[in-house]
C-alpha positions in Angstrom: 52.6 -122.3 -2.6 50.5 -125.0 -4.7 47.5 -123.8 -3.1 47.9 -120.3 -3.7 49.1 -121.0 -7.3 45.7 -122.9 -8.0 43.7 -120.1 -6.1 44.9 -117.5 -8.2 44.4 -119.7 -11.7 40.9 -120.5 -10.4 40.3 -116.3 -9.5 41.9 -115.7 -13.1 39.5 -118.4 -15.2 36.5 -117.8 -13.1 36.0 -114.7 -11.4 36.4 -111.0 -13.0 38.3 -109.5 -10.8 37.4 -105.9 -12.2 33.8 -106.1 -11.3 33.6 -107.0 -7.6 35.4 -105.3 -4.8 35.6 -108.7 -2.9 37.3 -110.3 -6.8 40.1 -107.8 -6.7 40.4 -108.3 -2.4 40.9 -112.1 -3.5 43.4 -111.5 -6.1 45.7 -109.3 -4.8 45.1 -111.3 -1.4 46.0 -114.5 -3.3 49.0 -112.6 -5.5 50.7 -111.7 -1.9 50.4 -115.7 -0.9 52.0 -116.8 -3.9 54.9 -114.2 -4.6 55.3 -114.5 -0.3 55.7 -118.5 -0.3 57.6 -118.5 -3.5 60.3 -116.2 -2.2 60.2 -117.4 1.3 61.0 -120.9 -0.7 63.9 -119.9 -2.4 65.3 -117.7 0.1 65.3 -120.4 2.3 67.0 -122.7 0.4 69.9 -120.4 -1.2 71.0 -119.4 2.6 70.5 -122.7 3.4 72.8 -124.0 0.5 75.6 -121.1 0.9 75.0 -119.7 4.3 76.2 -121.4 7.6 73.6 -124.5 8.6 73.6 -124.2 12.5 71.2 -120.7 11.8 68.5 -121.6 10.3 65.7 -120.7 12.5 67.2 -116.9 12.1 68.1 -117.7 7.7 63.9 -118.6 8.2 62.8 -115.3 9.9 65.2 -113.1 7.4 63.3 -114.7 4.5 59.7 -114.4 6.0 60.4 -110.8 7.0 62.4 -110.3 3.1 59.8 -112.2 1.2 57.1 -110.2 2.6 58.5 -106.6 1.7 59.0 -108.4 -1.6 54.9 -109.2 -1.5 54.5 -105.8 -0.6 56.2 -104.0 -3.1 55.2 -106.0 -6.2 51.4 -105.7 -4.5 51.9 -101.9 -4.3 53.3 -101.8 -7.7 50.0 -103.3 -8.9 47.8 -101.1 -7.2 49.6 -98.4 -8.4 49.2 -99.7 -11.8 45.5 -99.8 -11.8 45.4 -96.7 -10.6 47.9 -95.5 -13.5 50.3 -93.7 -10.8 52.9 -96.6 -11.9 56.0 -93.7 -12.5 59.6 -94.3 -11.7 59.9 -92.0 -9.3 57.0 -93.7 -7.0 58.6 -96.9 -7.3 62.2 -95.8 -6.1 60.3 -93.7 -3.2 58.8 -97.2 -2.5 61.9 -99.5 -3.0 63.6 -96.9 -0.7 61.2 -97.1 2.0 61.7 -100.9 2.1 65.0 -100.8 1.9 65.3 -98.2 5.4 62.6 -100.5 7.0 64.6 -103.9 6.3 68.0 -102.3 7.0 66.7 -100.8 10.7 65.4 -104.8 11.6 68.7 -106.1 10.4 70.9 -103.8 12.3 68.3 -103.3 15.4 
Protein backbone atom coordinates (compact mmCIF):
# COMPACT_ATOMS: atom_id res chain seq x y z
CA UNK A 1 0.00 0.00 0.00
CA UNK A 2 3.06 2.33 0.84
CA UNK A 3 4.57 1.48 -2.27
CA UNK A 4 1.85 2.10 -4.45
CA UNK A 5 0.99 5.34 -2.56
CA UNK A 6 4.57 6.70 -3.39
CA UNK A 7 4.26 5.33 -6.99
CA UNK A 8 1.40 7.20 -7.73
CA UNK A 9 2.78 10.67 -5.96
CA UNK A 10 5.95 10.12 -7.94
CA UNK A 11 3.58 9.42 -11.48
CA UNK A 12 1.58 12.62 -10.27
CA UNK A 13 4.83 15.13 -9.57
CA UNK A 14 6.80 13.72 -12.37
CA UNK A 15 5.20 12.22 -15.26
CA UNK A 16 2.11 13.87 -17.33
CA UNK A 17 -0.02 11.34 -17.51
CA UNK A 18 -2.00 12.98 -20.42
CA UNK A 19 0.76 12.89 -22.89
CA UNK A 20 2.01 9.31 -23.07
CA UNK A 21 -0.05 6.21 -23.52
CA UNK A 22 2.43 4.26 -21.27
CA UNK A 23 1.87 7.59 -18.30
CA UNK A 24 -1.85 6.98 -18.17
CA UNK A 25 -1.16 2.75 -18.30
CA UNK A 26 1.01 3.54 -15.05
CA UNK A 27 -1.51 5.67 -13.43
CA UNK A 28 -4.52 3.91 -13.57
CA UNK A 29 -2.24 0.66 -13.15
CA UNK A 30 -0.91 2.29 -9.94
CA UNK A 31 -4.65 3.84 -8.87
CA UNK A 32 -5.97 0.03 -9.04
CA UNK A 33 -2.81 -1.09 -6.53
CA UNK A 34 -3.57 1.50 -4.11
CA UNK A 35 -7.57 1.68 -3.89
CA UNK A 36 -7.02 -2.58 -4.11
CA UNK A 37 -4.50 -2.81 -1.02
CA UNK A 38 -6.27 -0.14 0.82
CA UNK A 39 -9.61 -1.86 0.83
CA UNK A 40 -8.21 -5.32 1.06
CA UNK A 41 -6.61 -3.63 4.39
CA UNK A 42 -9.61 -2.51 5.93
CA UNK A 43 -11.76 -5.21 4.85
CA UNK A 44 -9.56 -7.46 6.46
CA UNK A 45 -9.44 -6.02 9.54
CA UNK A 46 -13.23 -4.93 10.16
CA UNK A 47 -14.21 -8.93 9.56
CA UNK A 48 -11.44 -9.66 11.43
CA UNK A 49 -12.59 -7.31 14.44
CA UNK A 50 -16.52 -8.27 14.23
CA UNK A 51 -16.61 -11.40 12.20
CA UNK A 52 -15.82 -14.89 13.69
CA UNK A 53 -11.72 -15.44 13.94
CA UNK A 54 -11.42 -19.23 13.08
CA UNK A 55 -12.22 -17.96 9.12
CA UNK A 56 -9.93 -15.97 8.14
CA UNK A 57 -8.33 -17.44 5.22
CA UNK A 58 -12.10 -17.35 3.59
CA UNK A 59 -12.75 -13.27 5.56
CA UNK A 60 -9.05 -12.85 3.23
CA UNK A 61 -10.41 -14.17 -0.15
CA UNK A 62 -13.97 -12.19 0.30
CA UNK A 63 -11.91 -9.04 0.66
CA UNK A 64 -9.36 -9.68 -2.26
CA UNK A 65 -12.28 -10.72 -4.50
CA UNK A 66 -14.48 -7.34 -2.87
CA UNK A 67 -11.57 -4.94 -2.96
CA UNK A 68 -10.97 -5.71 -6.43
CA UNK A 69 -14.58 -5.02 -7.92
CA UNK A 70 -14.02 -1.96 -5.73
CA UNK A 71 -10.57 -1.17 -7.98
CA UNK A 72 -12.57 -1.91 -10.86
CA UNK A 73 -15.38 0.22 -10.56
CA UNK A 74 -13.66 3.45 -9.31
CA UNK A 75 -10.96 2.55 -12.33
CA UNK A 76 -13.95 2.38 -14.75
CA UNK A 77 -15.43 5.39 -13.33
CA UNK A 78 -12.26 7.18 -14.26
CA UNK A 79 -12.03 6.04 -17.64
CA UNK A 80 -15.34 6.93 -18.10
CA UNK A 81 -14.59 10.25 -16.89
CA UNK A 82 -11.94 11.08 -19.32
CA UNK A 83 -13.90 10.01 -21.86
CA UNK A 84 -16.82 12.32 -20.57
CA UNK A 85 -19.43 9.26 -20.70
CA UNK A 86 -19.32 9.71 -16.62
CA UNK A 87 -23.63 9.75 -16.45
CA UNK A 88 -25.66 8.20 -13.68
CA UNK A 89 -27.14 5.88 -15.59
CA UNK A 90 -23.63 4.15 -16.69
CA UNK A 91 -22.56 4.00 -13.30
CA UNK A 92 -25.74 2.09 -11.85
CA UNK A 93 -25.49 -0.31 -15.09
CA UNK A 94 -21.86 -0.72 -13.73
CA UNK A 95 -22.55 -0.92 -9.87
CA UNK A 96 -25.23 -3.45 -10.91
CA UNK A 97 -23.04 -5.61 -12.95
CA UNK A 98 -20.68 -5.97 -9.86
CA UNK A 99 -23.13 -6.42 -7.72
CA UNK A 100 -24.71 -9.87 -9.95
CA UNK A 101 -21.00 -10.90 -10.34
CA UNK A 102 -20.15 -10.70 -6.47
CA UNK A 103 -23.54 -12.09 -5.45
CA UNK A 104 -23.19 -15.42 -8.03
CA UNK A 105 -19.31 -16.09 -6.18
CA UNK A 106 -20.93 -15.69 -2.81
CA UNK A 107 -23.83 -17.88 -3.24
CA UNK A 108 -21.96 -20.38 -5.90
Amino acid sequence: MILSAVGLGVILSKLDPTTKLANIVLFYTDLFALIFSLTFLVGVSVRYKFGSREHLPRHMLLSARQSAWFGLLILASFILLSFQLFTWWNTLLLVFSLIFLESYFLFK
